[in-house]
BAFIVEX-45029 format. One record per residue (C-alpha): residue in three letters; x negated, y negated, z. Coordinates in pm, whole numbers, plus 50000, padded with zeros to 5 digits. Example, Ala and Ser with C-alpha at 12.3 -4.5 7.8 and 13.67 -1.06 7.14 Angstrom:
BEGIN
ALA	48770	50450	50780
SER	48633	50106	50714
//
This chain:
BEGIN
UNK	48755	48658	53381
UNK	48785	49082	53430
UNK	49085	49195	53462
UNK	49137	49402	53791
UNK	49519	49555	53698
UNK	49438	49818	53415
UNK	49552	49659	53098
UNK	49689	49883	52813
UNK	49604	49855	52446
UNK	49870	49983	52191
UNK	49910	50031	51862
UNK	50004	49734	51685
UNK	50328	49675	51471
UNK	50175	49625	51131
UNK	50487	49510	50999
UNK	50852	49629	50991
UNK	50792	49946	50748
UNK	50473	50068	50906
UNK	50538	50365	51153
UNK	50188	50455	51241
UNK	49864	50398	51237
UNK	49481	50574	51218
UNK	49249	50491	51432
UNK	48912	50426	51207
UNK	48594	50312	51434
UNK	48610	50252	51796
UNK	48347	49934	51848
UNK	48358	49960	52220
UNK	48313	50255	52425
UNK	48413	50356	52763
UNK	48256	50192	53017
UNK	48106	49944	52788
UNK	48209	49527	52860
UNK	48438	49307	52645
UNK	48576	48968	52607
UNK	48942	48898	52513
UNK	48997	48838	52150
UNK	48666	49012	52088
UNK	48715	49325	51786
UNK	48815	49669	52038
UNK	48869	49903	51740
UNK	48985	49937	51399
UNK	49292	50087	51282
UNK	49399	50194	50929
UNK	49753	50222	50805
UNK	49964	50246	50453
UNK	49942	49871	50396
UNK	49628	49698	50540
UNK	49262	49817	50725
UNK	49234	49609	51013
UNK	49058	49490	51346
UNK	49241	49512	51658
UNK	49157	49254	51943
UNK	49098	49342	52298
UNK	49387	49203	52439
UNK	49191	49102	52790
UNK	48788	49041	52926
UNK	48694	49368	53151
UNK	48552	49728	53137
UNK	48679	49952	52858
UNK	48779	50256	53153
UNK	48961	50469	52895
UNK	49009	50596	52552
UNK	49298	50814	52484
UNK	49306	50861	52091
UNK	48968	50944	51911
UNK	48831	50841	51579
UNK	49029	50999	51283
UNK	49341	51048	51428
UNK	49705	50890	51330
UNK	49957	50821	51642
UNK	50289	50623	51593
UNK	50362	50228	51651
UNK	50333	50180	52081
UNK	50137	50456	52148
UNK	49892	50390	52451
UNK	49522	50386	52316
UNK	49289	50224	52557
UNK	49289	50099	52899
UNK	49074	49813	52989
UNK	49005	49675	53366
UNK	49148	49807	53670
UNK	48968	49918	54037
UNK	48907	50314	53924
UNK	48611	50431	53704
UNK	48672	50566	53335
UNK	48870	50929	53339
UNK	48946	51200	53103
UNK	49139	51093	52823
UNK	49457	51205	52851
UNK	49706	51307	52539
UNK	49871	50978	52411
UNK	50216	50915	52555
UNK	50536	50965	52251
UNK	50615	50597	52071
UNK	50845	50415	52276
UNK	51088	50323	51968
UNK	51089	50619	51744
UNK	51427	50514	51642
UNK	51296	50191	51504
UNK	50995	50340	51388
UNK	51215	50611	51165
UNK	51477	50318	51094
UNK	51186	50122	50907
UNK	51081	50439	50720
UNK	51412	50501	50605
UNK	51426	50127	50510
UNK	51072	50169	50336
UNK	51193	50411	50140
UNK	51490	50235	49963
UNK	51235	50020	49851
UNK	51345	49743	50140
UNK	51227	49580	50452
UNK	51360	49642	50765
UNK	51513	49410	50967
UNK	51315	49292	51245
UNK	51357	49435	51592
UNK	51407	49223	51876
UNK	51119	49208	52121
UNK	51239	49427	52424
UNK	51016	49618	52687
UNK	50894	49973	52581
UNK	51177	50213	52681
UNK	51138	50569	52715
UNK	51212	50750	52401
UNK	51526	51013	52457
UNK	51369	51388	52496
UNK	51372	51610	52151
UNK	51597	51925	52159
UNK	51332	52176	52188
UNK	51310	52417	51914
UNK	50981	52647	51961
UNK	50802	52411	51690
UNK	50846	52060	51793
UNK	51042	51984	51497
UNK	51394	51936	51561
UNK	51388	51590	51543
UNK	51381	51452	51151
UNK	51418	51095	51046
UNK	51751	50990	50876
UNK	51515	50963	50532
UNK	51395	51300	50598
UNK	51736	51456	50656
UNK	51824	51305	50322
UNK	51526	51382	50133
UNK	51584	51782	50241
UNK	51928	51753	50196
UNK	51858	51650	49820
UNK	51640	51932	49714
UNK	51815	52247	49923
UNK	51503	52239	50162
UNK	51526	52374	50519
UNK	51295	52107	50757
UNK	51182	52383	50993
UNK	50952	52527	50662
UNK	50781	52263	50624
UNK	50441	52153	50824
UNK	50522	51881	51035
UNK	50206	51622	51080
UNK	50383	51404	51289
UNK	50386	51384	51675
UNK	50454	51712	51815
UNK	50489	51882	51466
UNK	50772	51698	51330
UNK	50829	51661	50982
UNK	50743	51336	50847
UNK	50874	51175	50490
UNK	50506	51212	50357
UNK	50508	51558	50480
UNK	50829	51655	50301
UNK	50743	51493	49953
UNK	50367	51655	49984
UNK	50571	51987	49965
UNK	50834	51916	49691
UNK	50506	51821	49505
UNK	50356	52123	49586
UNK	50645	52327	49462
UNK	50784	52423	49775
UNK	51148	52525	49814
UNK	51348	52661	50049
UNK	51462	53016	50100
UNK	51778	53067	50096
UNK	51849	53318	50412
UNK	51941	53687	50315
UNK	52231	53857	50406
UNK	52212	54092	50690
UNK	52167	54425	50556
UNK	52325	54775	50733
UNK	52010	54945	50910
UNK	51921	55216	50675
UNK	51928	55594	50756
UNK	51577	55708	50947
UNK	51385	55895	50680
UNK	51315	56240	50768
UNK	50974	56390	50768
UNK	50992	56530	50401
UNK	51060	56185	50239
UNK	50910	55884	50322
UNK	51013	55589	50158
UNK	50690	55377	49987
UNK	50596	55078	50177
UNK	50771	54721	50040
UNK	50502	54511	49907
UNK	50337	54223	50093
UNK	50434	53841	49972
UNK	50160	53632	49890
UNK	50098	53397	50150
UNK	50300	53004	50097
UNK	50076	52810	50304
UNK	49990	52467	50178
UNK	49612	52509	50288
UNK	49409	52356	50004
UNK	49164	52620	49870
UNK	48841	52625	49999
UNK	48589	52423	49848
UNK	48384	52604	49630
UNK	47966	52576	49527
UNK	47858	52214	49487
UNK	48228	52116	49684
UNK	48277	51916	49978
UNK	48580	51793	50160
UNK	48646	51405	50221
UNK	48952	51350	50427
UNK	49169	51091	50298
UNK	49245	50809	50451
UNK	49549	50652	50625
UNK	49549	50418	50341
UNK	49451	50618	50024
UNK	49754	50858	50159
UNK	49953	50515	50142
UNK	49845	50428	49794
UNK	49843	50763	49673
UNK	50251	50763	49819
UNK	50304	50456	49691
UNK	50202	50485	49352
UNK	50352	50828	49298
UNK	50729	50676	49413
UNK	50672	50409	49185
UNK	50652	50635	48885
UNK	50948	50817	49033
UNK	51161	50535	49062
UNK	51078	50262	48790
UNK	51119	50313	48372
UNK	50732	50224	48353
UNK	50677	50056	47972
UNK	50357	49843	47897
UNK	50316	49595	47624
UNK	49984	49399	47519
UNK	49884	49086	47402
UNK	49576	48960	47278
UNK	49512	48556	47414
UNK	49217	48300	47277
UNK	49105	48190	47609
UNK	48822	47960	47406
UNK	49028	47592	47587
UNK	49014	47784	47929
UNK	48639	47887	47935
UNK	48544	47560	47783
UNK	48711	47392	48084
UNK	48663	47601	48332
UNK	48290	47498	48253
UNK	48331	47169	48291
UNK	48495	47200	48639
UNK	48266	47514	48771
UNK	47998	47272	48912
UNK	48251	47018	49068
UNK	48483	47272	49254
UNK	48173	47399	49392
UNK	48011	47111	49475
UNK	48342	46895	49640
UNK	48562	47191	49726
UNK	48295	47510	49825
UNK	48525	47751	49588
UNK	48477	47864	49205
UNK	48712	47796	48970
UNK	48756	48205	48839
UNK	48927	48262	48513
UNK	49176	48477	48728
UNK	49283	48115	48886
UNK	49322	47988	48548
UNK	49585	48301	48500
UNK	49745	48269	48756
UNK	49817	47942	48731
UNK	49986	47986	48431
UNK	50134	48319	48473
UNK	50351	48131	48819
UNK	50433	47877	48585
UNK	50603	48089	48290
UNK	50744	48316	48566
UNK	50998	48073	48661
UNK	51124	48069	48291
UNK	51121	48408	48348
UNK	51323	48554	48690
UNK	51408	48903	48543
UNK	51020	48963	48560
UNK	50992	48776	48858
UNK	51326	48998	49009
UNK	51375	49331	49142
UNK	51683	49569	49124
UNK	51830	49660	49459
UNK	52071	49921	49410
UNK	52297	49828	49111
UNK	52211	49433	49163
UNK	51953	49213	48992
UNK	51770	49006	49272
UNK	51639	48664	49110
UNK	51420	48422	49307
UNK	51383	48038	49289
UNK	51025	48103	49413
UNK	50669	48323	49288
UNK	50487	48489	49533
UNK	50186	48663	49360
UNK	50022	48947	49506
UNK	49644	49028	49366
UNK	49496	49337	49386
UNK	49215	49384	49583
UNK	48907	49663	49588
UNK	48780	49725	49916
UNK	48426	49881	49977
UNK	48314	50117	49798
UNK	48606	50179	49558
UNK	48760	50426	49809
UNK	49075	50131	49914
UNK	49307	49902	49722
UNK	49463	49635	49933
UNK	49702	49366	49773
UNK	49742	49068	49960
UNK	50033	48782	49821
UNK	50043	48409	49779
UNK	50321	48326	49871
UNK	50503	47968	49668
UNK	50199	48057	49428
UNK	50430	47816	49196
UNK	50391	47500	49439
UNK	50028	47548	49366
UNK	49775	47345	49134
UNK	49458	47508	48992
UNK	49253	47399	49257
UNK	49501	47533	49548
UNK	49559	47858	49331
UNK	49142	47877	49333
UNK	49095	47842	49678
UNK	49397	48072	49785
UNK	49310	48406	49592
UNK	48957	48332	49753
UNK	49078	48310	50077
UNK	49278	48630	50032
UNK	49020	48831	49884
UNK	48742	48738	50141
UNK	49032	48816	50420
UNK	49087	49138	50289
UNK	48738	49235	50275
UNK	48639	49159	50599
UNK	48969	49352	50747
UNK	49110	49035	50885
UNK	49452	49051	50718
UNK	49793	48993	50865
UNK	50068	49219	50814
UNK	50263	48901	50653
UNK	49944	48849	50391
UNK	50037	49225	50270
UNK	50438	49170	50202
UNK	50692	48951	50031
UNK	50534	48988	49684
UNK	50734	48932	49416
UNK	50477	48963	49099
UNK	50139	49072	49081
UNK	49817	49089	48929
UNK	49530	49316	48882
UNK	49188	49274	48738
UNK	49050	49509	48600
UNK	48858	49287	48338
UNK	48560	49239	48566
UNK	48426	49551	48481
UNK	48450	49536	48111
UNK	48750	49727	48021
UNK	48988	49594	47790
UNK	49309	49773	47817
UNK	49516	49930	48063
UNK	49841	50038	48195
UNK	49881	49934	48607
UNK	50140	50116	48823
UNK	50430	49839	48902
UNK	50417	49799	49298
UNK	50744	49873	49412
UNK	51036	49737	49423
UNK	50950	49493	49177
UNK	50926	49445	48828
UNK	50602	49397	48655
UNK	50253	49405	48709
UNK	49978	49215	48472
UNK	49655	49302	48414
UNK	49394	49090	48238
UNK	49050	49210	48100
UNK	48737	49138	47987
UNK	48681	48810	47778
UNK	48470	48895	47484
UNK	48350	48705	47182
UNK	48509	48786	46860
UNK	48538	48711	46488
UNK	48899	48567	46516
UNK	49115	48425	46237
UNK	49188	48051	46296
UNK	49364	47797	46082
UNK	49226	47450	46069
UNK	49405	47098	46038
UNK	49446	47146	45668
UNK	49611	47455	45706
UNK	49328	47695	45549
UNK	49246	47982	45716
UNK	48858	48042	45843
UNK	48731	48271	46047
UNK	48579	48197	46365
UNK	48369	48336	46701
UNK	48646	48314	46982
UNK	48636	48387	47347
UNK	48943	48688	47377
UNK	49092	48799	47630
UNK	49380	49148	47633
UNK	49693	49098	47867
UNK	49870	49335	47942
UNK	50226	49334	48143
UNK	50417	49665	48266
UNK	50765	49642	48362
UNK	51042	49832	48454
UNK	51249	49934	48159
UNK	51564	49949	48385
UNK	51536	49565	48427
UNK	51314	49411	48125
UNK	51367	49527	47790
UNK	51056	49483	47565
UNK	51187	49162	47384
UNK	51206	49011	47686
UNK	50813	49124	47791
UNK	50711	49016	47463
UNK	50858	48628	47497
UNK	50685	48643	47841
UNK	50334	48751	47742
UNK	50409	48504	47416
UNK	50492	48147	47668
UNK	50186	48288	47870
UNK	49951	48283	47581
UNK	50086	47991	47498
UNK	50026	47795	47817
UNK	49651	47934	47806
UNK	49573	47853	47479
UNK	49686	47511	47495
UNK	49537	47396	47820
UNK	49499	47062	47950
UNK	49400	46825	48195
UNK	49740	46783	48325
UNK	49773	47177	48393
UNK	49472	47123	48659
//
């Protein structure tokens, strides 16, 4: 049934350390019908693409943020029903909890989650100081990060609401090289020249703008999106913050193909869901990771966090290469190799299609990324933040290998192989303990058997 009392659609909290939001494809236009539950729009942020609902049946009769642009957590986007015909779209109203919203991003950046807000009715968010610029107003995590490097927020362009300086903004111009200036004494007014000398004009400074330079012949601009500026954030911190060390080991994965044959056909058949060597990897790898709850831990400030559970986040390549998404099972431990199966191709399938939750995208303790598919063999993954490691597997090839039989000769033989590779963060694992871990892994996948199904 249409609604007849104008219903507002907001940006959606995409979970406590997302702030805002970009608006990707509008699937419904003004004027145009929809059904409750039925896809409105599609938003983009830092942690997961997604579809956004219409949140009653009626006539779309307004659309106040267009395609391509980013507004905060509660901002006003659409209007759907009510008794008056569409109007102009008119400028989005400010985010009604900007303290929350810079509360999480301060929280975000320590490497934590925020605590969850209670659910309270919008309230009106205090008026800004005014300034000339809109930018008065900085986030705690803002004020710190200028604080750290002698940087004066008023320098720096502000893409947030109303100009103001956002934590992305600030770190895109440390990166960049900006500093700020310290301010120069006042100086006693010089003497007017007289006619008969006339002091040389001072020379101009070169322009400081962070405009990228023009794209040249053959050049085009892309702009990124909401979440390549996540990843892109993301992975940079990470470097910043973790002692980034990789170590490799080579695995015979000749058991593991050999059964994974055998079962391809009946998981298919019974269960609708193929039995990927990544399952097989997994498996193991949430197995020797409770032997293992450095690698499974994270540092939070100057204490080791340990966990009595694994939950496994896989990365994920969305279309076209241009997105990375990494979605977590969570008790991946409590799981056999048929559950493990069927949950990474839920996930992956989920994430493809944009119809991830906000709790499918955090709480990861571990994770994985695949590379292998492709036909590399090596590599050296970015740890996701805060935790500890990251492994990557690669391609399985056939190879002369050295074996040694039941007499104890040695003979050479063609073997399916497989590269692993783990990163960690130095400031946690040392490499003796990565190599025991990648050791008990290749253990556990060499030696499989029916009872690790």
């Amino acid at each position: 049934m249409s609604s007849t009392t104008a219903v507002d659609v907001v940006m959606p909290q995409m979970g406590v350390s997302v702030s805002e939001g970009t608006i990707t494809k509008w699937n419904k236009q003004v004027g145009d019908t929809i059904e409750a539950d039925e896809t409105l729009l599609e938003i983009s942020t830092d942690k997961v693409d997604t579809e956004v609902p219409s949140p009653a049946s009626g006539v779309v009769t307004e659309i106040l943020v267009p395609e391509g642009e980013t507004v905060e957590v509660g901002t006003v986007l659409a209007r759907i029903g009510g008794e008056g015909a569409a109007v102009a779209a008119a400028s989005p109203p400010e985010p009604a909890t900007q303290p929350a919203a810079d509360a999480a991003e301060a929280s975000a950046s320590e490497g934590q989650a925020a605590p969850d807000q209670p659910a309270e009715a919008p309230v009106p968010a205090p008026a800004q100081e005014a300034s000339g610029n809109g930018k008065s107003f900085v986030s705690p995590v803002v004020a710190r990060i200028a604080s750290e490097h002698g940087i004066d927020p008023s320098q720096v362009p502000g893409t947030g609401n109303g100009g103001r300086v956002t934590k992305r903004d600030i770190q895109a111009f440390i990166d960049s090289g900006g500093s700020a200036q310290p301010a120069a004494p006042p100086q006693p007014a010089a003497p007017a020249p007289t006619p008969a000398h006339t002091p040389p004009a001072a020379p101009q400074q070169a322009p400081t703008s962070q405009e990228p330079q023009a794209p040249g012949v053959g050049e085009q601009f892309e702009p990124m999106s909401a979440m390549r500026k996540g990843i892109a954030d993301h992975m940079r911190r990470s470097l910043d913050t973790s002692a980034h060390v990789t170590s490799a080991i080579e695995v015979d994965m000749s058991k593991v193909v050999q059964i994974r044959g055998k079962l391809k056909k009946e998981y298919e058949a019974a269960y609708g869901v193929n039995p990927t060597y990544l399952a097989f990897i997994a498996r193991a790898t949430a197995e020797t990771l409770r032997d293992y709850p450095w690698v499974n831990g994270e540092l939070r400030g100057d204490k080791i966090v340990t966990r009595n559970y694994v939950n496994l986040g896989f990365a994920v390549e969305l279309a076209d290469g241009k997105g990375l998404i990494v979605p977590v099972v969570k008790n991946a431990e409590t799981l056999n190799l048929l559950g493990m199966a069927k949950a990474i191709a839920d996930i992956a399938k989920r994430a493809r299609d944009k119809q991830l939750a906000p709790d499918d995208v955090t709480g990861g303790t571990f994770t994985i990324t695949n590379p292998g598919g492709y036909g590399t063999f090596h590599g050296t993954p970015v740890i996701s933040q805060p935790q500890a490691g990251i492994l990557g597997t690669y391609a399985i090839v056939k190879r002369p290998w050295v074996i040694t039989d039941e007499n104890g000769a040695d003979a050479i033989a063609i073997r399916s192989m497989m590269n692993l590779t783990l990163t960690y963060d130095h400031r946690l694992v040392d490499g003796a303990l990565a190599g025991r871990f990648l050791r008990d892994l290749r253990e556990r996948l060499q030696t499989w058997g029916e009872s690790d199904y």
